[in-house]
C-alpha positions as a Markdown table, in Angstrom:
| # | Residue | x | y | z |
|---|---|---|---|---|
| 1 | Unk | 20.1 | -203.3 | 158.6 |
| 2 | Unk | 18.1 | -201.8 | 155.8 |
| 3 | Unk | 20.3 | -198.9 | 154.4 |
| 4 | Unk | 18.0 | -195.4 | 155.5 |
| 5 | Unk | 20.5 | -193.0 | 152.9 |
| 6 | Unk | 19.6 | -195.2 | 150.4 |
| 7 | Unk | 16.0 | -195.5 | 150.8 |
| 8 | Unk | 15.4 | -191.8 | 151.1 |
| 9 | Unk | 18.0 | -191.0 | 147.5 |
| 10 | Unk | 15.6 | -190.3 | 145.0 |
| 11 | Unk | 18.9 | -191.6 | 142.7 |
| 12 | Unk | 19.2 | -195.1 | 144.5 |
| 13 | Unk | 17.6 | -198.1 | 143.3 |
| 14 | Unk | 14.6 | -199.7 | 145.5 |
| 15 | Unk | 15.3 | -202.4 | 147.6 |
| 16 | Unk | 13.4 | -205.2 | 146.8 |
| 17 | Unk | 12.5 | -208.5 | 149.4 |
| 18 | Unk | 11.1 | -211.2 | 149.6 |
| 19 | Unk | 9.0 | -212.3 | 152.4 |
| 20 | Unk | 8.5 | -215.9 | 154.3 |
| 21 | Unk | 6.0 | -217.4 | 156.7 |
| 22 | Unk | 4.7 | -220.2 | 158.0 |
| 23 | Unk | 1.3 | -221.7 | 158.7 |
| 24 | Unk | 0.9 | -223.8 | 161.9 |
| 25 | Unk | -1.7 | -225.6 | 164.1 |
| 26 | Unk | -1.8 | -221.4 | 165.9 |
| 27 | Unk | -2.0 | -219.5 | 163.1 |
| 28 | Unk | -3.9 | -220.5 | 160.1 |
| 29 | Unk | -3.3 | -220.0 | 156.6 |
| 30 | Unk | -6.0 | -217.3 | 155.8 |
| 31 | Unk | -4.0 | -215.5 | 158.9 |
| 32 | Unk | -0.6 | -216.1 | 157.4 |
| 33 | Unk | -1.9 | -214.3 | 154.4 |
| 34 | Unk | -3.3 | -211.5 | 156.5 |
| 35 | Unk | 0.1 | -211.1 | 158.9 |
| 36 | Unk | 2.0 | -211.0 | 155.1 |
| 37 | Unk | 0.0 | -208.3 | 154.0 |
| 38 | Unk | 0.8 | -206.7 | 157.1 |
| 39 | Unk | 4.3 | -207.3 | 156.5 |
| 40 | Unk | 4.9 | -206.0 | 153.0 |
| 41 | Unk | 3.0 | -202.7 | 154.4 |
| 42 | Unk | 5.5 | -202.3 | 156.8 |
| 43 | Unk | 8.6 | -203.1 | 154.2 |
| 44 | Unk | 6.6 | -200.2 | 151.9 |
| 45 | Unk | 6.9 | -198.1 | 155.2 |
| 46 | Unk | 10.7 | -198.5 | 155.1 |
| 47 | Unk | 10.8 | -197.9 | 151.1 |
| 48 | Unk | 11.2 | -202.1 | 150.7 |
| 49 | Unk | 9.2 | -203.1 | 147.4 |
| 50 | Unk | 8.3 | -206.8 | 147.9 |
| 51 | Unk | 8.5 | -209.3 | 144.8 |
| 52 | Unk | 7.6 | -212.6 | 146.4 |
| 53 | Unk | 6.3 | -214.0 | 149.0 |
| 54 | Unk | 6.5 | -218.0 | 149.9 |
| 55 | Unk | 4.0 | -219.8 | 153.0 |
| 56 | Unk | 4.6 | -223.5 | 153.8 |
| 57 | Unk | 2.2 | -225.3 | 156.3 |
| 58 | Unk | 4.0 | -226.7 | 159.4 |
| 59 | Unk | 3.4 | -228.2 | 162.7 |
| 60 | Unk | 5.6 | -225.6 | 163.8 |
| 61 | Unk | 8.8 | -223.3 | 162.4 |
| 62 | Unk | 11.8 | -225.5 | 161.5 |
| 63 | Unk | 14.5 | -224.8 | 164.4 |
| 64 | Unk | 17.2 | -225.0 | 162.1 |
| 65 | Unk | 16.2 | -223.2 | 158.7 |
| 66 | Unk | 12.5 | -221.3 | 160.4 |
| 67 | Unk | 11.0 | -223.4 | 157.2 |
| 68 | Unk | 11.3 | -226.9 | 156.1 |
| 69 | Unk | 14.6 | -228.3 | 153.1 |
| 70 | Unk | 12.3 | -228.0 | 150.1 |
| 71 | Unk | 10.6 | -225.0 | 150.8 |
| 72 | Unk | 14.4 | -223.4 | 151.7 |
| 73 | Unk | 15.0 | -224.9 | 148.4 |
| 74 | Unk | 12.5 | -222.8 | 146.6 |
| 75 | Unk | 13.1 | -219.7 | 147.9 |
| 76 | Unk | 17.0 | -220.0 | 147.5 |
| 77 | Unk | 16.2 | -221.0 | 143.6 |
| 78 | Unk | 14.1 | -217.6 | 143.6 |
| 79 | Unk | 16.9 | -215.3 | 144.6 |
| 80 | Unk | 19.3 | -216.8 | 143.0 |
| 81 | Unk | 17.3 | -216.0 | 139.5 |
| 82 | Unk | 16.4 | -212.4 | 140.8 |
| 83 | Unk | 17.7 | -209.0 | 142.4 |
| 84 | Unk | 16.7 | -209.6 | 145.7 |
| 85 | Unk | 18.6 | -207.4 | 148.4 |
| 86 | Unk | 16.6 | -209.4 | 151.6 |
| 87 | Unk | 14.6 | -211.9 | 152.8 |
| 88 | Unk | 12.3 | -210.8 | 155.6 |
| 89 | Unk | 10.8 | -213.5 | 158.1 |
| 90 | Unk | 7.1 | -212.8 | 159.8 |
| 91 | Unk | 8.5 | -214.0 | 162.9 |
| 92 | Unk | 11.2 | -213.6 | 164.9 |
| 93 | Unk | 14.2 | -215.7 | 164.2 |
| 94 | Unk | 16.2 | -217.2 | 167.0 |
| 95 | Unk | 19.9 | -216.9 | 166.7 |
| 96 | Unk | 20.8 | -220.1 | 165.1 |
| 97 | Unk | 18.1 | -219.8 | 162.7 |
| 98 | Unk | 19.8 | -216.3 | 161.5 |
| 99 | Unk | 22.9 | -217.9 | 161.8 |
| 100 | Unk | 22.4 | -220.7 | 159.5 |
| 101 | Unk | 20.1 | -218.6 | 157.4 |
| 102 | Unk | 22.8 | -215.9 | 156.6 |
| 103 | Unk | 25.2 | -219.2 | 155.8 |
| 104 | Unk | 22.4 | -219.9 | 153.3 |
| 105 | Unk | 21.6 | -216.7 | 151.7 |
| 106 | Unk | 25.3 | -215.0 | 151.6 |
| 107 | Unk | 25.4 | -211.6 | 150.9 |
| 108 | Unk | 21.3 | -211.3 | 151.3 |
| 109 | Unk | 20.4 | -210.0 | 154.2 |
| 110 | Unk | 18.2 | -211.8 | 156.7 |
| 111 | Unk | 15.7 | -210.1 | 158.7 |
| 112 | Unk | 12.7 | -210.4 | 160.7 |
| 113 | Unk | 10.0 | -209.0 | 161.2 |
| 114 | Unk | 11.2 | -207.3 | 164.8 |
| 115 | Unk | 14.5 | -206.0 | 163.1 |
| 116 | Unk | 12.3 | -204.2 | 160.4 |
| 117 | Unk | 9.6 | -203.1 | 162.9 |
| 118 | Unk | 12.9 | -201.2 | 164.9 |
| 119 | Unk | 14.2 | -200.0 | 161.8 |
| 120 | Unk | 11.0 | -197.8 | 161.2 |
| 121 | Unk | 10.7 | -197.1 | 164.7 |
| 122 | Unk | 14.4 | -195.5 | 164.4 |
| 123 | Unk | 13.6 | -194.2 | 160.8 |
| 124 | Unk | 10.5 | -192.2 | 162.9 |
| 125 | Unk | 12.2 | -191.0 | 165.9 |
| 126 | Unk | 12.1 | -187.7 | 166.5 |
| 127 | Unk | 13.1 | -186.3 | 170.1 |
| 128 | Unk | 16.3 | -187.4 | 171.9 |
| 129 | Unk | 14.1 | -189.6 | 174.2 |
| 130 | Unk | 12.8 | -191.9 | 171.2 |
| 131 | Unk | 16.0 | -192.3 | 169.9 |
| 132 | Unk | 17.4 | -193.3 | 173.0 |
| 133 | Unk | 14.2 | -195.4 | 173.2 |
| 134 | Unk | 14.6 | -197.4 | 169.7 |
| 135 | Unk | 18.6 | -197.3 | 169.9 |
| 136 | Unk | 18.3 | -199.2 | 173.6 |
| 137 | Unk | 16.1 | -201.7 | 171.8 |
| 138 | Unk | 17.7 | -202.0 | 168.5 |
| 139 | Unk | 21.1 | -203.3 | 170.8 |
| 140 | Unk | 19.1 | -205.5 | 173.6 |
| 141 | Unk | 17.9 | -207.3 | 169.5 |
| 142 | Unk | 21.5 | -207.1 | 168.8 |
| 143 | Unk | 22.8 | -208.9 | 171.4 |
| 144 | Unk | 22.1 | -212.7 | 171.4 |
| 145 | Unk | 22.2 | -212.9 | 167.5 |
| 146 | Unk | 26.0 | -211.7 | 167.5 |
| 147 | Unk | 27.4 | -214.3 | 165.4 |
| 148 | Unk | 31.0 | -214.3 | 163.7 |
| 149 | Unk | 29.4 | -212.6 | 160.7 |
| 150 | Unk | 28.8 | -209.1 | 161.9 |
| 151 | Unk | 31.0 | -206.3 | 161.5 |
| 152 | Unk | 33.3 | -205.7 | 164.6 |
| 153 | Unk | 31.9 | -202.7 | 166.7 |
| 154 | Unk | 34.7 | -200.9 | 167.9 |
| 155 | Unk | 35.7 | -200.0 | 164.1 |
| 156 | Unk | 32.1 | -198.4 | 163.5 |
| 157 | Unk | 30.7 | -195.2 | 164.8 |
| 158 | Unk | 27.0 | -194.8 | 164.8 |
| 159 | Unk | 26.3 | -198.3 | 164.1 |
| 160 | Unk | 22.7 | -199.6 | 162.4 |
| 161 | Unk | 21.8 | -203.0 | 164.3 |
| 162 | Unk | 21.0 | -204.9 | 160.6 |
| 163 | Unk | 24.5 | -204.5 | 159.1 |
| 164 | Unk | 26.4 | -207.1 | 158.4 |
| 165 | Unk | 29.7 | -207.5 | 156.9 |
| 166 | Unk | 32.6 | -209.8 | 157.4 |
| 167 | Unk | 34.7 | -208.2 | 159.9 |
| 168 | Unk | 37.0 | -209.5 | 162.1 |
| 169 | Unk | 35.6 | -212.4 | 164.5 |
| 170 | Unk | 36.5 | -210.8 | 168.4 |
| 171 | Unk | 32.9 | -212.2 | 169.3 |
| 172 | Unk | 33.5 | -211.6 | 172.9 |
| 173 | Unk | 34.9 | -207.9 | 172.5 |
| 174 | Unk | 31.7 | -206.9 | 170.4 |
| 175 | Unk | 29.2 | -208.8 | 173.5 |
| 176 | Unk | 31.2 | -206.3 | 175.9 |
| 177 | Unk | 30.7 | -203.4 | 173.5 |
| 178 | Unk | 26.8 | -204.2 | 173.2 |
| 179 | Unk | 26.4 | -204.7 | 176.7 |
| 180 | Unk | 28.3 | -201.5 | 177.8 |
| 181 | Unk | 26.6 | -199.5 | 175.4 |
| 182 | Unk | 22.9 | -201.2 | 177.0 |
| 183 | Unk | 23.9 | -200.1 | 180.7 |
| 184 | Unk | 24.8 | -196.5 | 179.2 |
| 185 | Unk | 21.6 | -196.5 | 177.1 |
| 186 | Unk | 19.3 | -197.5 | 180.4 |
| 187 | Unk | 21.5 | -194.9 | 182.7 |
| 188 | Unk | 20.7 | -192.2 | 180.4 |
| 189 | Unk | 17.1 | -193.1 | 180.1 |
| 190 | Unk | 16.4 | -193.2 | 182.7 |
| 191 | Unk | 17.7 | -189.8 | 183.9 |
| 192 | Unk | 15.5 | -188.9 | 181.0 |
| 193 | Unk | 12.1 | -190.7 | 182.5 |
| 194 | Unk | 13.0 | -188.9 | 185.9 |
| 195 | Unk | 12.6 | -185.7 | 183.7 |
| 196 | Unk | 9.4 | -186.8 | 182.1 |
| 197 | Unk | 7.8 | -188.0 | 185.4 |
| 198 | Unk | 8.1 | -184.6 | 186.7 |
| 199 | Unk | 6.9 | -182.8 | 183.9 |
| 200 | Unk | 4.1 | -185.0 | 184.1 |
| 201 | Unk | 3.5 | -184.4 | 188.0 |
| 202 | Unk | 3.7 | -180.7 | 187.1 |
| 203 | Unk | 0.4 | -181.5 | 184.8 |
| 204 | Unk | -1.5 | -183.8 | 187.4 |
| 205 | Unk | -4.2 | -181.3 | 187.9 |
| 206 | Unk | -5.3 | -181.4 | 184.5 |
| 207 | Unk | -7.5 | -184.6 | 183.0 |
| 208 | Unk | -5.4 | -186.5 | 180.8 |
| 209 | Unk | -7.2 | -188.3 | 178.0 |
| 210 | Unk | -4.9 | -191.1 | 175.9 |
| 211 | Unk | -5.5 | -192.1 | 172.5 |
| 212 | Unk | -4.6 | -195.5 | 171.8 |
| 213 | Unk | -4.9 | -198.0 | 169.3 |
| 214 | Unk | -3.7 | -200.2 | 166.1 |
| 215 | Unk | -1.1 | -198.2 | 164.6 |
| 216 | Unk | -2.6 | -196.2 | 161.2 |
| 217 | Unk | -5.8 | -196.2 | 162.8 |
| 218 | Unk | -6.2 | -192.4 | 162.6 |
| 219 | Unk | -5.4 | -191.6 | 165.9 |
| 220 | Unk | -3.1 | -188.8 | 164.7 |
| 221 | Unk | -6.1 | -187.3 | 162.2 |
| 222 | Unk | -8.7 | -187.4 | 165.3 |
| 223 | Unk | -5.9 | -185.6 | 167.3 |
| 224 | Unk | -6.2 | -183.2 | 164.6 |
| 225 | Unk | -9.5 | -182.9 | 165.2 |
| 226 | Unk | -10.5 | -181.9 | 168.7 |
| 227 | Unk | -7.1 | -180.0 | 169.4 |
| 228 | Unk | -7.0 | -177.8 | 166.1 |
| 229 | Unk | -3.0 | -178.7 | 166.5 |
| 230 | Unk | -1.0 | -179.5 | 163.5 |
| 231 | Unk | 0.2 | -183.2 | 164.6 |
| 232 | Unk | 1.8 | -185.2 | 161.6 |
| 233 | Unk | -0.6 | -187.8 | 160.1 |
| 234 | Unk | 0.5 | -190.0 | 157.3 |
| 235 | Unk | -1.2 | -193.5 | 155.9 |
| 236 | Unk | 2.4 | -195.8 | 156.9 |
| 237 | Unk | 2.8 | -197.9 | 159.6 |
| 238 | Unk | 3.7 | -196.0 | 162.8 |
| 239 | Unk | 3.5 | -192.3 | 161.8 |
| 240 | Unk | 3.7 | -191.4 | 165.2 |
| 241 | Unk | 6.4 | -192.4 | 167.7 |
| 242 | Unk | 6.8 | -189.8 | 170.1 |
| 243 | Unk | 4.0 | -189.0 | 172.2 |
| 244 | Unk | 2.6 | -185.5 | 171.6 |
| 245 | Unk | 0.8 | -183.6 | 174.1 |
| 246 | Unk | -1.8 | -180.9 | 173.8 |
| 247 | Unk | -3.9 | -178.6 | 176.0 |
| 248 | Unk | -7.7 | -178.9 | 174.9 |
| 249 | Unk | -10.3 | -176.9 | 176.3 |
| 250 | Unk | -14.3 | -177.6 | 176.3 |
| 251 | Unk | -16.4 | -175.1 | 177.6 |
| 252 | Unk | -14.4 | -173.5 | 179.6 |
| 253 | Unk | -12.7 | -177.1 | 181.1 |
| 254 | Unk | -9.0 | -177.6 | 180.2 |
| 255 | Unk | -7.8 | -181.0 | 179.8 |
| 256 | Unk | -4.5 | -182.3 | 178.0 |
| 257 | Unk | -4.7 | -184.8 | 174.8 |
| 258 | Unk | -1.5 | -187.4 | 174.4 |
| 259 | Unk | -1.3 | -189.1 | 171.1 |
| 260 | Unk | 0.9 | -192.0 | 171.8 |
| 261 | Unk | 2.5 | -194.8 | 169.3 |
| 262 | Unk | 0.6 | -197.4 | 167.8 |
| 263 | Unk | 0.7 | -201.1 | 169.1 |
| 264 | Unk | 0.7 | -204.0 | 166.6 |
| 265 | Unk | 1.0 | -208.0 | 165.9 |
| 266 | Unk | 4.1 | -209.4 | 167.7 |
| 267 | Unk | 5.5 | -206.2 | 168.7 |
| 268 | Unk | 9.2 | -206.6 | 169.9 |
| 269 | Unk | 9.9 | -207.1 | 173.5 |
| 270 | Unk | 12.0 | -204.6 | 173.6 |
| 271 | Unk | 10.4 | -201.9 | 172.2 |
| 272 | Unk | 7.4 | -202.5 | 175.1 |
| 273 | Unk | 10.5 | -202.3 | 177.6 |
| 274 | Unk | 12.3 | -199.7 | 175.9 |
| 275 | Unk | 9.7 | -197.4 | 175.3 |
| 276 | Unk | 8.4 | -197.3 | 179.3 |
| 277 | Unk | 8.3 | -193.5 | 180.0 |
| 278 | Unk | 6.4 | -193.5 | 176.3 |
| 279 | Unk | 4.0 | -196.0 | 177.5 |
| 280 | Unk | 3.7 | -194.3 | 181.0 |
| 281 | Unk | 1.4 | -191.3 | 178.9 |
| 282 | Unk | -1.5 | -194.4 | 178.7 |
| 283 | Unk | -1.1 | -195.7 | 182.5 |
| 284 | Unk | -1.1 | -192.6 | 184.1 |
| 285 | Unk | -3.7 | -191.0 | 181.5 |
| 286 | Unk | -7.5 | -190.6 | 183.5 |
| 287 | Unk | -9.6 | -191.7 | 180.1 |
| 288 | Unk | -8.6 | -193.8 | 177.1 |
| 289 | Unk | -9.6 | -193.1 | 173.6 |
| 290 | Unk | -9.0 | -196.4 | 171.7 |
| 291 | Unk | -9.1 | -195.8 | 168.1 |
| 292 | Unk | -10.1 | -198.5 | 165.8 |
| 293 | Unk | -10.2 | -198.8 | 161.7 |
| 294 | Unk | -13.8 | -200.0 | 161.4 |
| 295 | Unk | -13.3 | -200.6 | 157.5 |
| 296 | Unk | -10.4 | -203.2 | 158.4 |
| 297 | Unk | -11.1 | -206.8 | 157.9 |
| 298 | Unk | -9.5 | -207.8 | 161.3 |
| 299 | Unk | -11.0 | -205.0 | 163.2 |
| 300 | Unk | -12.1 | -207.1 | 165.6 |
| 301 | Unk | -8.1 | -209.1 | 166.2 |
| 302 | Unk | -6.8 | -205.1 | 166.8 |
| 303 | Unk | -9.2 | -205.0 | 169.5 |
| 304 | Unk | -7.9 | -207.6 | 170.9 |
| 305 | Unk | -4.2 | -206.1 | 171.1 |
| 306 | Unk | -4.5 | -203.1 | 172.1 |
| 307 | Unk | -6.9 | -204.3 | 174.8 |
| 308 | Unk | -4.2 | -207.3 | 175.8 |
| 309 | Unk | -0.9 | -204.7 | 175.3 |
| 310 | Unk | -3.0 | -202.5 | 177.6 |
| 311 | Unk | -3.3 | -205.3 | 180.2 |
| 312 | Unk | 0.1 | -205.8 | 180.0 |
| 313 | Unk | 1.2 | -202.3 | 181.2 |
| 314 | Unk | -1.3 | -202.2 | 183.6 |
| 315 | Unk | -4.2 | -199.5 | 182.0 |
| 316 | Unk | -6.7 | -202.0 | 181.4 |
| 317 | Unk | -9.1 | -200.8 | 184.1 |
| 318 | Unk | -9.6 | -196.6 | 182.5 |
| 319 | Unk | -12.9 | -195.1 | 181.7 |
| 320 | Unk | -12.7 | -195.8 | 177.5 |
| 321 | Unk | -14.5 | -194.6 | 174.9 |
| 322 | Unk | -14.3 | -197.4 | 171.9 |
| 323 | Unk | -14.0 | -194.8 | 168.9 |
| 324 | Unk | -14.9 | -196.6 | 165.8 |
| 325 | Unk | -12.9 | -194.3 | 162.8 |
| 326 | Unk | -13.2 | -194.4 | 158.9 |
| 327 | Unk | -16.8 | -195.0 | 159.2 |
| 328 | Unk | -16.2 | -193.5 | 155.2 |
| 329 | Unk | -14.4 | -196.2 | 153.7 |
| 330 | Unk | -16.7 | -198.9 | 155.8 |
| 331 | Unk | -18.7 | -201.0 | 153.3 |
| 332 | Unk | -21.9 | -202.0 | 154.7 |
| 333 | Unk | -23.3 | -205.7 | 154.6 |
| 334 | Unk | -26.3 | -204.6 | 152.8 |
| 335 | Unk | -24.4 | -203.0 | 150.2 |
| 336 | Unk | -22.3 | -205.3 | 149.2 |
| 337 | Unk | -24.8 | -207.0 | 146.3 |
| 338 | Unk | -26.0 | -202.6 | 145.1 |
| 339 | Unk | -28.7 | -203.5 | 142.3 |
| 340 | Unk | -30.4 | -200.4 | 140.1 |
| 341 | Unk | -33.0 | -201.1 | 142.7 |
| 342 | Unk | -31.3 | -200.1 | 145.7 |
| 343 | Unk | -28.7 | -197.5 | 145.3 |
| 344 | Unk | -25.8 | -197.0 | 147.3 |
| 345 | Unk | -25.6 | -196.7 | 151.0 |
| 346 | Unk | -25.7 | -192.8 | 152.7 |
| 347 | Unk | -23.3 | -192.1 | 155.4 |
| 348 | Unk | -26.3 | -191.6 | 157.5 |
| 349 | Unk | -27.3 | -195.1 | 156.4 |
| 350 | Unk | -24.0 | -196.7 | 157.3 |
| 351 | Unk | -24.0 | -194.8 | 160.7 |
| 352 | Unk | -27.5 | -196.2 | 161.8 |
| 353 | Unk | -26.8 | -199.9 | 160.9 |
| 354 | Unk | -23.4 | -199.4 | 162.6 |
| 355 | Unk | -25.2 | -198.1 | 165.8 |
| 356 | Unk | -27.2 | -201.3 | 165.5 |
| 357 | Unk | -24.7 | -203.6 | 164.8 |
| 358 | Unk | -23.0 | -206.2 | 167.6 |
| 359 | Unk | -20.3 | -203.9 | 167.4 |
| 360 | Unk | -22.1 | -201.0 | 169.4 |
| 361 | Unk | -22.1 | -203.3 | 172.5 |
| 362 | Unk | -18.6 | -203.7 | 172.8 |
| 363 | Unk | -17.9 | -201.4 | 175.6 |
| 364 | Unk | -19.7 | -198.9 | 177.6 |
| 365 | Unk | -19.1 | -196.0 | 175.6 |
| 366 | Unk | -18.9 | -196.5 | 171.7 |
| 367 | Unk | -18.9 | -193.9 | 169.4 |
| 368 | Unk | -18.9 | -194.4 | 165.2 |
| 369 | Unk | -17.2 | -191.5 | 163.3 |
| 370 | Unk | -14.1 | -190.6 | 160.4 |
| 371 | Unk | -12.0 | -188.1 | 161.9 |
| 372 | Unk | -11.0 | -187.5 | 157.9 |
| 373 | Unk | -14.3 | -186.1 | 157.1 |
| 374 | Unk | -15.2 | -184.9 | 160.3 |
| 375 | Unk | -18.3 | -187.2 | 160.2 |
| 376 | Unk | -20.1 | -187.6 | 163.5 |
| 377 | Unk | -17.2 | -185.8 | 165.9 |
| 378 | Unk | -19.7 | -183.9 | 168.0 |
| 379 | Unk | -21.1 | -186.9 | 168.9 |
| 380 | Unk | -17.8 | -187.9 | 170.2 |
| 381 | Unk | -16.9 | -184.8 | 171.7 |
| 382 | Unk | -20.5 | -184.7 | 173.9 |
| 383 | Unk | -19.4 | -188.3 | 175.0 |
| 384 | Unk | -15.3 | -187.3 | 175.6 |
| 385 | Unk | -16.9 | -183.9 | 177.6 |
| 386 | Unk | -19.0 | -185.8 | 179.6 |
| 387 | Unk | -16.3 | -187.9 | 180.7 |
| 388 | Unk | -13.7 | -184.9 | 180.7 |
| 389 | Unk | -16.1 | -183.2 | 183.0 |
| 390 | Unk | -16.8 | -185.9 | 185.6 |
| 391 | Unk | -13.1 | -186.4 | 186.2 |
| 392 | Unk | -12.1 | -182.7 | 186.6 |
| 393 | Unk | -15.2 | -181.9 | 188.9 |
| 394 | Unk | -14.1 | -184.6 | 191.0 |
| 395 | Unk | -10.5 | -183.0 | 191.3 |
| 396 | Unk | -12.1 | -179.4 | 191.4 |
| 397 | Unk | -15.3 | -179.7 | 192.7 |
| 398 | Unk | -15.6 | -176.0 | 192.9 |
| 399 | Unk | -14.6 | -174.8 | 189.8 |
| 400 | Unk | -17.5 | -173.0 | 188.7 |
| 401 | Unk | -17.2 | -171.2 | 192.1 |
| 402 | Unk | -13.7 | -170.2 | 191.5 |
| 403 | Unk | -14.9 | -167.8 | 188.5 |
| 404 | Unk | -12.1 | -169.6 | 186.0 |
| 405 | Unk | -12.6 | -169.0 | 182.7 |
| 406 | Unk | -11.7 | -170.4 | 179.4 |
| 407 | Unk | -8.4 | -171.7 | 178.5 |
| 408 | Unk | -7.7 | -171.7 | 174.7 |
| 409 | Unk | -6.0 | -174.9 | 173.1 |
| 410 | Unk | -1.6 | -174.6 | 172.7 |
| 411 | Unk | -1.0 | -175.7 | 169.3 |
């Protein structure tokens, strides 16, 4: 496991990685490229600075070594020259691949990109409930890659899942451990979901309204925006891992606002699992507000994830509103070759050729804005309202009868 004390001492040295993937007939090489990028984002996330990184085409990953002899060659000539504390795969390694991996590499540590995606996810984990979350996770990881080289569990308290150390070899003894400490997480959790369903039954009145997305999309920015609420925001990889809910009112119409954690490429099994009551904040919320990063160049792919991930926990079928965010840092297609002739783009120019664009067809209600600049928000508010307002008449349909009258946002 990456070492959290020393990533956040301002005296300790930066760990430095290196990162591998491979090319095959599914994933292409301009994609590998892409995913790496992705992956040395989420290392910077963690404090990881990456030095290297090292691609080899295949028909598919080497079961033994994840890449082929002469490309394992290459990379063990690398390390050997440099400071490297880890290698970090892009997918996830099976156990004998780690196994013979670690045989490889010695003392570097191998990890994937599932181990590094937990380790933010328990460097961000705020409330008991999302620790309990990422630690159930971290151990359901742990447990088919135990191998004779990690460090024997009943000597440590408040273990990380990446360590590794030689130990003594009681293999069995350490699968009872893992597996004890997996039925205590899930009986605990699930005490703790009880305890979130009702607080959520308690609010079933109220419109809920989910944003979802990419993670660093913005969705924690646009919560900014339309609840006044000071919600953290950061540009890393998943900012935000426990939900936050706030009350919102428009015109005189309440509704609650759930910023939930960002979904991503080849997000661990057990996080989707682990993180159910999390999760339950999109399927039992009335409207979705999926956030996307127009300026990204695979816009388009995190569409596609969120929209399959929702499938997947059954919220596929919600009212949406396709928010299109950082409409400020898009660069439009006629500006790309700017001339003395034709100056730059306006913001009102990008926003019109957005609107016309293929783009604005890809769901029933789309909406163009940055929630940094507060460009274009009433737009989306008169949209989210409208929706807002449908769904609460249909649960109230005297309200305006009833002589309520405005409820100010909690912050």
């Amino acid at each position: 496991m990456i070492d959290k004390k020393k990533l956040h001492s301002t005296a300790a040295k930066v760990e430095t990685a290196v990162l591998v993937a491979v090319s095959t007939q599914k994933q292409s090489a301009e994609k590998t490229r892409e995913y790496l990028d992705e992956l040395a984002f989420l290392a910077t996330t963690l404090g990881v600075e990456t030095v290297r990184t090292f691609t080899q085409n295949l028909e598919r990953a080497d079961i033994r070594t994840y890449t082929g002899k002469g490309k394992l060659d290459e990379i063990v000539t690398f390390v050997t020259a440099n400071p490297v504390d880890m290698i970090i795969y892009d997918d996830d390694l099976t156990p004998s691949q780690v196994r013979n991996l670690e045989a490889v590499f010695k003392e570097i540590k191998v990890i994937d990109r599932s181990l590094l995606i937990l380790d933010i996810f328990a460097m961000r984990a705020q409330t008991a409930q999302a620790k309990l979350q990422v630690e159930l996770a971290q151990y359901q990881y742990l447990y088919p890659r135990l191998t004779r080289m990690w460090t024997h569990l009943s000597r440590q308290s408040g273990i990380g899942v990446g360590m590794r150390g030689p130990g003594e070899t009681e293999l069995e003894t350490d699968r009872r451990i893992v597996k004890d400490r997996i039925a205590f997480l899930k009986e605990k959790l699930d005490k703790v979901d009880r305890q979130s369903m009702t607080r959520r039954k308690e609010r079933d009145r109220l419109v809920r309204v989910a944003l979802v997305g990419y993670t660093n999309v913005g969705k924690s920015t646009l919560m900014r925006g339309l609840s006044k609420a000071d919600v953290f925001a950061e540009n890393k990889l998943f900012a935000t891992v426990d939900s936050t809910v706030r009350k919102v009112n428009m015109e005189n119409i309440p509704f609650l606002l759930t910023d939930t954690v960002g979904f991503i490429r080849k997000l661990p099994t057990t996080l989707i699992e682990s993180f159910k009551s999390t999760l339950d904040e999109v399927r039992e919320a009335d409207i979705l507000l999926h956030v996307v990063d127009i300026a990204h160049a695979s816009f388009e792919e995190h569409v596609d994830i969120v929209n399959k991930t929702l499938v997947e926990i059954g919220a596929a079928d919600k009212p949406t509103i396709l928010v299109f965010n950082k409409i400020d840092l898009y660069k439009p297609a006629f500006n790309n070759e700017e001339t003395e002739e034709e100056p730059a783009a306006t913001p009102d120019d990008i926003l019109e050729q957005l609107k016309n664009s293929y783009v604005a067809d890809k769901a029933e209600h789309v909406v163009f804005i940055s929630a940094e600049k507060k460009e274009n928000m009433d737009e989306l508010k008169n949209v989210l309202f409208s929706l807002v307002k449908e769904k609460h008449f249909s649960i109230y349909p005297n309200w305006l009868d009833l002589g309520y009258t405005a409820v100010k946002s909690e912050e």
